[in-house]
N, C-alpha and C positions, 0 to 999 in steps of 0.2 A: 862184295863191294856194292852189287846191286841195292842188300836188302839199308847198307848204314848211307848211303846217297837218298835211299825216300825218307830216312829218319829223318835228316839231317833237313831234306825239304821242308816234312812236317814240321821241324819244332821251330824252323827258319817262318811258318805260316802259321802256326800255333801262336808263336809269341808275337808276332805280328797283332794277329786279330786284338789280343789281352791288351796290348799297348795302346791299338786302335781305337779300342770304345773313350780314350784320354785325348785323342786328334796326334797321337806323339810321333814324330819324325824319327827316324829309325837311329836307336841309341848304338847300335854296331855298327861297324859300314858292309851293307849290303843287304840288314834285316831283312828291309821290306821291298826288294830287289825281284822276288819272284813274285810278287804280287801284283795282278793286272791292275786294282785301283783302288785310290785311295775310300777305305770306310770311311763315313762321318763321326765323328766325334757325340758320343752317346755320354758321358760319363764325365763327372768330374775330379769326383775321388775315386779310390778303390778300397774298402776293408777285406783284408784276406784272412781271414780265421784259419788259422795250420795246425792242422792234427799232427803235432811232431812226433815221432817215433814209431808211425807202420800201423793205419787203421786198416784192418782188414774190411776189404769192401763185402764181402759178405754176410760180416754182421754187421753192417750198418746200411747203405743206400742201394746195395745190390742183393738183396738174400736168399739163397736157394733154401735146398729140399733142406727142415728141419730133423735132424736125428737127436734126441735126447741123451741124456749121462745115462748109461749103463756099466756096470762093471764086467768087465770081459769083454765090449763091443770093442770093433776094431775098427785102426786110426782112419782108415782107408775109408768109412762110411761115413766121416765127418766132413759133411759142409758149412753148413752152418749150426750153431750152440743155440739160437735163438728160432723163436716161427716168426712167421711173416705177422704185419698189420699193414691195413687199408693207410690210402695218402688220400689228399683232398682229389688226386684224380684218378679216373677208372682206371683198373687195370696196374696202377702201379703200387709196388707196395716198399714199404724199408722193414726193416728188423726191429720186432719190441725191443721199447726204452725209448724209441725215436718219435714217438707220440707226438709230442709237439711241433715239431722241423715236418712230420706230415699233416699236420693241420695248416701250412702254410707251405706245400707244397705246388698251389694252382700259382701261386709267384714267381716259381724257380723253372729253373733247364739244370736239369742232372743228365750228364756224362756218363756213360757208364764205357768207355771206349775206351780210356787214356791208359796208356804203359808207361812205366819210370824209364828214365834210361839207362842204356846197356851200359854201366860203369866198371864192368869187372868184379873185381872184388866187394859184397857188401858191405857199407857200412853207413852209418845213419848220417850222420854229420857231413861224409862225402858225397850222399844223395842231396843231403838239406842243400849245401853250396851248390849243388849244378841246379835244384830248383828256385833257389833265391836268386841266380846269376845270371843262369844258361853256360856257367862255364867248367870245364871238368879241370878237376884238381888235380893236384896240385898246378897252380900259377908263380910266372916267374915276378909278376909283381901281382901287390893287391889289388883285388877286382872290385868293381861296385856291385853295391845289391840293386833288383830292380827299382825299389825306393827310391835309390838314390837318382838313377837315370832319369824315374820321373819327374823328381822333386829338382831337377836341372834342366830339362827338357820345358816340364811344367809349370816352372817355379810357384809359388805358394799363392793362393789364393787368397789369403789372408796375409797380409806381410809381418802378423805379428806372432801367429800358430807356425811352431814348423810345418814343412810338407812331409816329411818322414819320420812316424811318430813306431816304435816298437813297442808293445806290451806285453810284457809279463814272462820274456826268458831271463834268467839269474846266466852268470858265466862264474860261480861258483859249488855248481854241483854235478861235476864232472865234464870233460871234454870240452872247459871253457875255451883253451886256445882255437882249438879246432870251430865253434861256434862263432868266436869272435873272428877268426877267417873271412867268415862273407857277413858279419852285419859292420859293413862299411861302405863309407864313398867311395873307397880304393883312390884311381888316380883325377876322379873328378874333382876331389878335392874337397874339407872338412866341412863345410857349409852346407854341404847336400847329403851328410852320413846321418842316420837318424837319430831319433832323439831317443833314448834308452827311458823304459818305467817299467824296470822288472816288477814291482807289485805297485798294481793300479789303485789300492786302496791307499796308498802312499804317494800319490800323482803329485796333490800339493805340495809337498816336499821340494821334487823336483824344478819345482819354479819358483821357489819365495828363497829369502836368505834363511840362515840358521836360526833358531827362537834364539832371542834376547840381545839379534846383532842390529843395532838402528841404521839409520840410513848413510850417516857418517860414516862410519865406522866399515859400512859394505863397501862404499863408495873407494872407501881407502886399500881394502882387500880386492877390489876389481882394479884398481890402479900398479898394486905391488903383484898381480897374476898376469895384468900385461908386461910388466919389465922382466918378470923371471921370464914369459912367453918370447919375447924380444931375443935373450939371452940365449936361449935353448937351440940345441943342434938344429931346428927346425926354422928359426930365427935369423938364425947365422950364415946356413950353409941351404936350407932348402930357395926352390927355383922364387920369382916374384909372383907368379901365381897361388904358390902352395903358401904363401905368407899371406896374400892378400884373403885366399881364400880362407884360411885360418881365423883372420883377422874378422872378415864377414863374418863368422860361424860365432864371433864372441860377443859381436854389437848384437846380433839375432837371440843370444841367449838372456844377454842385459836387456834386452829393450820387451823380454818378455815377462820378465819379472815383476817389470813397472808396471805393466800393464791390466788392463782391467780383464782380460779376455783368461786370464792368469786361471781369473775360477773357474774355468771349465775345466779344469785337471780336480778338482775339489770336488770329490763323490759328496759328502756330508750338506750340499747344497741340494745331488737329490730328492726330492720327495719320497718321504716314504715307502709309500707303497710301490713305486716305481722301483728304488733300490730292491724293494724286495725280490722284485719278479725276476730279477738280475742276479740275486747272488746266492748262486752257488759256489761261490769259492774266486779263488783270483780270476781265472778263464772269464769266469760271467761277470766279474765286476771291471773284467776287460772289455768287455761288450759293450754295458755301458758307459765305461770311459769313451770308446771309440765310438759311441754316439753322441756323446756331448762333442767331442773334438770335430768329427763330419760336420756337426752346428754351427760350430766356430770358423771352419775355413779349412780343416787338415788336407791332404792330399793324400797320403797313401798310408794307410796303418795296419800293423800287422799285430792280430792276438793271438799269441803263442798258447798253446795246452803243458807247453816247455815240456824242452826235451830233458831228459835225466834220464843216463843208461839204466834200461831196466826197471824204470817205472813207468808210470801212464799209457801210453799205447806201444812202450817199449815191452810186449805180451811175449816174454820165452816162456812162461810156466804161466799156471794159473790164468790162463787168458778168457775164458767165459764171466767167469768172479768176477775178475777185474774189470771187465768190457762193459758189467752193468754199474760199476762205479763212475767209468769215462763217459756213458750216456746220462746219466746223469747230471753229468757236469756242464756235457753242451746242450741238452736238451729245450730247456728251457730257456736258455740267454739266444742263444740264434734265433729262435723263433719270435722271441721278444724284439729282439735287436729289428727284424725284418717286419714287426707290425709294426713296429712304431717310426721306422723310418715312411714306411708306405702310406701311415696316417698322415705324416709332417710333409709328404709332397717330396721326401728326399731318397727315394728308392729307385725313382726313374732314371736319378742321376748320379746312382753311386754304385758300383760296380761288386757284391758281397760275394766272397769267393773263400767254402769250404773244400780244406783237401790236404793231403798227405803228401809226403816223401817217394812212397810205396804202399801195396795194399798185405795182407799177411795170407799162408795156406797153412792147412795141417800136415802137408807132405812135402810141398815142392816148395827148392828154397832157391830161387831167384825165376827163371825162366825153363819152362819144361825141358826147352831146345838149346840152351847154353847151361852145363853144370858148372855151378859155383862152389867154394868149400862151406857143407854144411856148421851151422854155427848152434844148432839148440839141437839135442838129441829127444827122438818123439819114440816111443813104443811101438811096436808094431799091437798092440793087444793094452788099451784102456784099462788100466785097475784103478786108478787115484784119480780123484776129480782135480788137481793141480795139474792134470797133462790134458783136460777136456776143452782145447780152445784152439787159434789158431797164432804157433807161436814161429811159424817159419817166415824169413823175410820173400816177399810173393810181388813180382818187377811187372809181370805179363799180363794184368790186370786191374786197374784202380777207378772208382768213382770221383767225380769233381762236381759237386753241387754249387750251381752259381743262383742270385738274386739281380737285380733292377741292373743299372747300368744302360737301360736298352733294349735289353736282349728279349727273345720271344718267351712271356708269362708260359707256364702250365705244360712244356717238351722235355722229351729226353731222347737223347742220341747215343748212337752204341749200343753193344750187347755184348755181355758175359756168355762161355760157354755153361749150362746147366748142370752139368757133369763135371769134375778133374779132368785135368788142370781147369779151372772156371777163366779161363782167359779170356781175350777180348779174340772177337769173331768177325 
């Protein structure tokens, strides 16, 4: 009981701090109850870039002793697949691939401290929801995402940008119910749930009418979507708040359509060379979407790497292979994303927060000191380079690299053990 009362302190002071650097009054009752005083208010927005599916911190922001592919070496010798490289500051290093995000390391405070929480049984999606929520699943009703809290708490800086913008999760390629679970307002109601752009390269979309519909013609389809709206069990029978707040959610979406600020969802307005630096694939043309939107007014935007069982950083098999695929992906857009916001004077005031679910091991699958039921089976004895990575889910250790918002440029707090289990110490 001792050890789940300091958790509980921690994340009760943890999510405290993250809400803080926003000025935000505590969205639970009792959040920020153990807190001697109020922080100031650092921050306006927040972008959280989420490595969905289990980045191991090892190959990435934390990396031990390098062992190379051998055939016959065994599993027990693997820490990390990758060697280290130098970061802009002494002494600290990441995992090659990560070249870029350590040339723009003297900006950041990495974590190396943080544990997921103890939820039992793993599973992706029921980690995603207690980190997007703070609340363990199953709920007897919907719950809001932090987004949502903010974008209620905060309301929108711009009144015509949502405050809670998502990028780039689809809820059609697997475990859509489950993901759709926590991207909502839950009971604060539909006005503060965010605004969905599974692919960023398709933002416009999202905001303009259908090609070839003129403005009549819209005007008449937004009129016959309030009456069916009216008509709907939601209409009929829900409370006058969950109407009214409906009702809010649909002027906010009409009134962003008309509007000029519209093109900020419009990558092909980019500059050239700028889209370039950006795109590596949806993730990074998520980066710069959610820097044109932090321009425009947004408030809290989340760029998914999306989660897909068993793909991306969802590493059971093949996990070195694929690790140099996923560094690739964010390599270059985070680091972009973070110089150009710190060029434009918008770094000091937006809070950039890489991190994960969970971080992965090559042996231990949740916590050294709580067994879980193994879910990827690993060799004792390496022959096939498909089993050289780290593809176990690993709860007792993860990295969180943050940016601007405030915070102290060029530190890092916590420490990984060097040895198995590599936990936090």
């Amino acid at each position: 009981m001792k050890y789940l009362q300091t958790r509980r302190d921690f994340l009760k002071k943890t999510s405290a701090a993250a809400m803080a650097t926003m000025g935000m009054g505590a969205p639970l009752a009792g959040l920020l109850s153990s807190c001697e005083s109020k922080i100031p208010t650092t921050a306006d927005s927040v972008i959280l870039l989420f490595m969905a599916g289990g980045m191991a911190h090892t190959e990435t922001f934390d990396p031990k002793k390098f062992t190379p592919f051998r055939k016959g070496m065994e599993a027990k010798e693997v820490l990390s697949t990758f060697p280290s490289i130098p970061t802009k500051l002494d002494g600290i290093f990441f995992s090659e691939g990560l070249e870029n995000i350590a040339s723009v390391m003297d900006k950041g405070t990495l974590i190396r401290s943080y544990q997921a929480a103890d939820l039992g049984h793993i599973l992706h999606t029921r980690h995603q929801y207690h980190f997007h929520t703070c609340y363990e699943p199953p709920q007897s009703v919907v719950v809001p995402h932090l987004g949502s809290w903010i974008a209620k708490e905060k309301g929108p800086l711009n009144p015509v940008i949502p405050p809670f913008i998502n990028i780039g999760q689809r809820f059609t390629v697997g475990e859509g119910e489950e993901l759709k679970a926590f991207h909502s307002a839950g009971f604060l109601g539909s006005e503060f749930g965010p605004f969905l752009i599974p692919d960023p390269s398709a933002g416009l979309e999202a905001v303009r009418p259908p090609v070839g519909m003129d403005y009549k013609r819209f005007e008449g389809r937004n009129q016959l979507y309030n009456d069916l709206v009216a008509a709907s069990p939601m209409g009929e029978f829900g409370s006058d708040y969950q109407k009214e707040s409906l009702k809010r959610s649909m002027e906010q979406a009409y009134m962003l359509l008309n509007s000029p600020e519209a093109k900020a969802f419009d990558l092909s307005l980019e500059p050239k060379e700028s889209y370039d630096r950006y795109n590596t694939g949806r993730f990074g043309l998520g980066c710069l979407l959610a820097k044109r939107l932090v321009n425009q007014g947004a408030r809290y935007i989340t760029v998914t790497t999306e989660y897909e069982p068993f793909f991306g950083w969802d590493t059971h098999d093949n996990g070195h292979t694929r690790l140099k695929d996923m560094k690739k992906m964010i390599d270059a857009p985070i680091a972009q994303l973070i110089k150009d916001l710190d060029q434009s004077g918008k770094l000091d005031r937006t809070l950039v927060i890489v991190a994960s679910e969970f971080s992965r091991d090559m042996l231990t699958e949740g916590r050294p000191d709580l067994k879980v039921l193994d879910q990827v089976e690993v060799p004792d004895i390496i022959e096939d380079m498909k089993n050289y990575g780290m593809h176990r889910h690993f709860t007792d250790g993860c990295s969180v690299l943050m940016f601007g918002g405030g915070i102290k440029r060029g530190h890092i707090f916590g420490k990984t053990a060097d040895e198995r289990p590599c936990k936090t110490i």
